[in-house]
N, C-alpha and C positions, 0 to 999 in steps of 0.2 A: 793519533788525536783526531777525533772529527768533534767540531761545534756547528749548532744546529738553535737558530733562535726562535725564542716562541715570541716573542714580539720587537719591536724597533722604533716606540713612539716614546715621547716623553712624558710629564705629569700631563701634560694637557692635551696631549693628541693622538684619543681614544682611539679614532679607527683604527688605529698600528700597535695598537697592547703596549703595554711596561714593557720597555726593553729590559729584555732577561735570555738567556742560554742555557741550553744545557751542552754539556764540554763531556764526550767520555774521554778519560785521561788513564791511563794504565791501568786500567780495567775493573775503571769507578765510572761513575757517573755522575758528575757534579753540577747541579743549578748554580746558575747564577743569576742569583738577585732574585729575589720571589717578592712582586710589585702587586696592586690589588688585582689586577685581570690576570697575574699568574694562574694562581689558585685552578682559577675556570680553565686557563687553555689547559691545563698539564690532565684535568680529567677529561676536558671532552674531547683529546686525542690520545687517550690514553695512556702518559707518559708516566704516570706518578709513579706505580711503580718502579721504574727506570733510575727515580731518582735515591742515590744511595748518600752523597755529599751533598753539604750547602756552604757556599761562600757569599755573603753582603760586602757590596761593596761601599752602602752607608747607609743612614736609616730615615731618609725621606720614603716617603708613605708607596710611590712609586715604585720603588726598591725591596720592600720589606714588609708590603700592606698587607701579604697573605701568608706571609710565612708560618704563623699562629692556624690558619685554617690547613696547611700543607702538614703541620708535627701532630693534628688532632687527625686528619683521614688517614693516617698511616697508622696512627695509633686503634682510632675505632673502627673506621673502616675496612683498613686490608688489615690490622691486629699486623702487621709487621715490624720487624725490629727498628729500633729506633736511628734515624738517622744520625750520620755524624754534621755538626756545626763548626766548621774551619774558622776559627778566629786568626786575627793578628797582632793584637797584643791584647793585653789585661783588661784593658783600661775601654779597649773596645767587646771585649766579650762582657765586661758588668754593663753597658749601657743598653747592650743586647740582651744579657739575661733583661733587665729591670724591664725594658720595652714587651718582652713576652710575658715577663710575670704577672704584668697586667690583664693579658689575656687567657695564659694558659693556668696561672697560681702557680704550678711548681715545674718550670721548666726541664730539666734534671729528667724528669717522667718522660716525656716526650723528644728529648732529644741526648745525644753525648757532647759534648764542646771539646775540641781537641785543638791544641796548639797547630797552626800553620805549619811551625818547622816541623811537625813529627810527617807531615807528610811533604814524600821526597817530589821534589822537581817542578814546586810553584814558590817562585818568587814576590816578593810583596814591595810595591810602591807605595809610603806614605805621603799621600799628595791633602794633609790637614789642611783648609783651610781657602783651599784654590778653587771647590765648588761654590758652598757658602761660607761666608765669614761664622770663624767659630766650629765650624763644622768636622769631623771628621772622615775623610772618606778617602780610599783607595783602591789602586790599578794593582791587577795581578798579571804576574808573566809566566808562565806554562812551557814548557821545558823539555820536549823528549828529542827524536832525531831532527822535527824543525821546534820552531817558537810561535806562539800565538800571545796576543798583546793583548788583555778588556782594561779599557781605560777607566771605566767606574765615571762618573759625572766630573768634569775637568773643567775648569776655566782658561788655565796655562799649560799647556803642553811641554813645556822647558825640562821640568824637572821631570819628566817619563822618558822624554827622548834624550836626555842626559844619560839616563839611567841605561838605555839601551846600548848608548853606544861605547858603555865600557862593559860590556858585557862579553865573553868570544863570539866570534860570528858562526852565525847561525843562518838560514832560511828561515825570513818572520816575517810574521801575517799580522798586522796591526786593528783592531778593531777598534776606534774613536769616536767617542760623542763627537757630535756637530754640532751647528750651530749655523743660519743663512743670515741669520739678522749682528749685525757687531754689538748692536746694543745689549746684547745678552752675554754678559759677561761671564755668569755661572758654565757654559759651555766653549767647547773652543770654536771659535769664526772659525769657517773652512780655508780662509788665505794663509792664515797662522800655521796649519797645517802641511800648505803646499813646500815649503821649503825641506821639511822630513822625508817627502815620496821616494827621495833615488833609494837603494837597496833595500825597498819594503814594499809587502802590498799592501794598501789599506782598506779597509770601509769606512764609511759613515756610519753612527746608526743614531738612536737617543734625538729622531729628529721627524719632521711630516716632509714627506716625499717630494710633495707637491710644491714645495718650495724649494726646489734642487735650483739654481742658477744654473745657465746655460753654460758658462765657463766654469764650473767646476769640475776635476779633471779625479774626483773621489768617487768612486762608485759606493752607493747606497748598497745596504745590506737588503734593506726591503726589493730591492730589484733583483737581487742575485736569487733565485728561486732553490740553488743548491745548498743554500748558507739557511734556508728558512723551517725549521720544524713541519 
């Protein structure tokens, strides 16, 4: 497994692109999260074709702004086969379809949607509810000889590192929204975090750099130069 991000900012902090990923995982290539500055980085470093899977981890505009622009250059652009679109349940692949079919009129054309569970060795966090109220959105966990953790937009942390720790152990590499301000509940505060760190590496990402506190003991993904697209 190697993940490789093409940006690390959140809705609002453009310098750092929509955090998003691409993950090759058994000899796919999977995006994660196609945000509106996706679109651009994946052509002018010429990634797109690279990408063969798509997983959302929820459908703020951040996340999912270019997705529509990503299932049409593959289609007219490189005329390549259609990618697949990893759902996780029903109920989030029709809100996905409905959100494309505005854009694209008949999604189907441009993409295949295939159940999560047909593909082996990604586990699914349902964390409804914990970014925004109402909302649905979720953490995927990655699976081969180690583990890698994308926490998807989080509020609480509980119910993912719950999830981890009945899991068998593994070597796992955690990758977590952050958060420097408390008042921002949609993300998790980085103190919330520190009690998780024994048997895991983590990152930050989903955050502006520049507001790292001096005591926090998380390393940024935007700093890690080997972690960055």
């Amino acid at each position: 497994m190697k993940i490789k991000f093409l940006g690390t900012g959140g809705a609002f902090d453009i310098d750092y692109l929509n955090s998003a990923a691409l993950l090759t995982f058994r000899g796919k290539c999977l995006l994660i999260d196609c945000g509106f500055t996706v679109y651009q980085t994946l052509v002018q470093k010429n990634f797109m074709h690279r990408v063969s899977h798509i997983l959302i981890t929820h459908l703020h505009n951040d996340h999912c702004g270019s997705l529509a622009n990503l299932l049409l250059h593959k289609s007219i652009v490189e005329k390549a086969e259609r990618p697949v679109i990893l759902y996780p349940s029903e109920q989030f692949k029709n809100q996905l379809y409905e959100f494309l079919k505005v854009q694209v009129k008949d999604p189907d054309k441009y993409a295949d949607f295939v159940p999560l569970e047909q593909f082996d060795g990604i586990r699914v966090v349902d964390t409804y509810g914990q970014h925004s109220e109402g909302l649905q959105t979720y953490a995927y966990i990655f699976e081969d000889e180690y583990r890698i953790v994308y926490s998807g937009d989080l509020g609480k942390p509980e119910a993912l590192f719950d999830k981890l720790s009945r899991l068998p152990s593994l070597p796992t590499c955690v990758y977590h929204d952050i958060t420097f301000n408390p008042e921002n509940t949609g993300h998790t505060y980085y103190k919330k975090l520190l009690p998780y760190l024994n048997g895991v590496d983590m990152f930050g990402y989903h955050c502006d750099p520049t507001q790292n506190p001096p005591d926090n003991p998380i390393r940024l993904v935007f700093y890690q130069k080997d972690l960055m697209a």
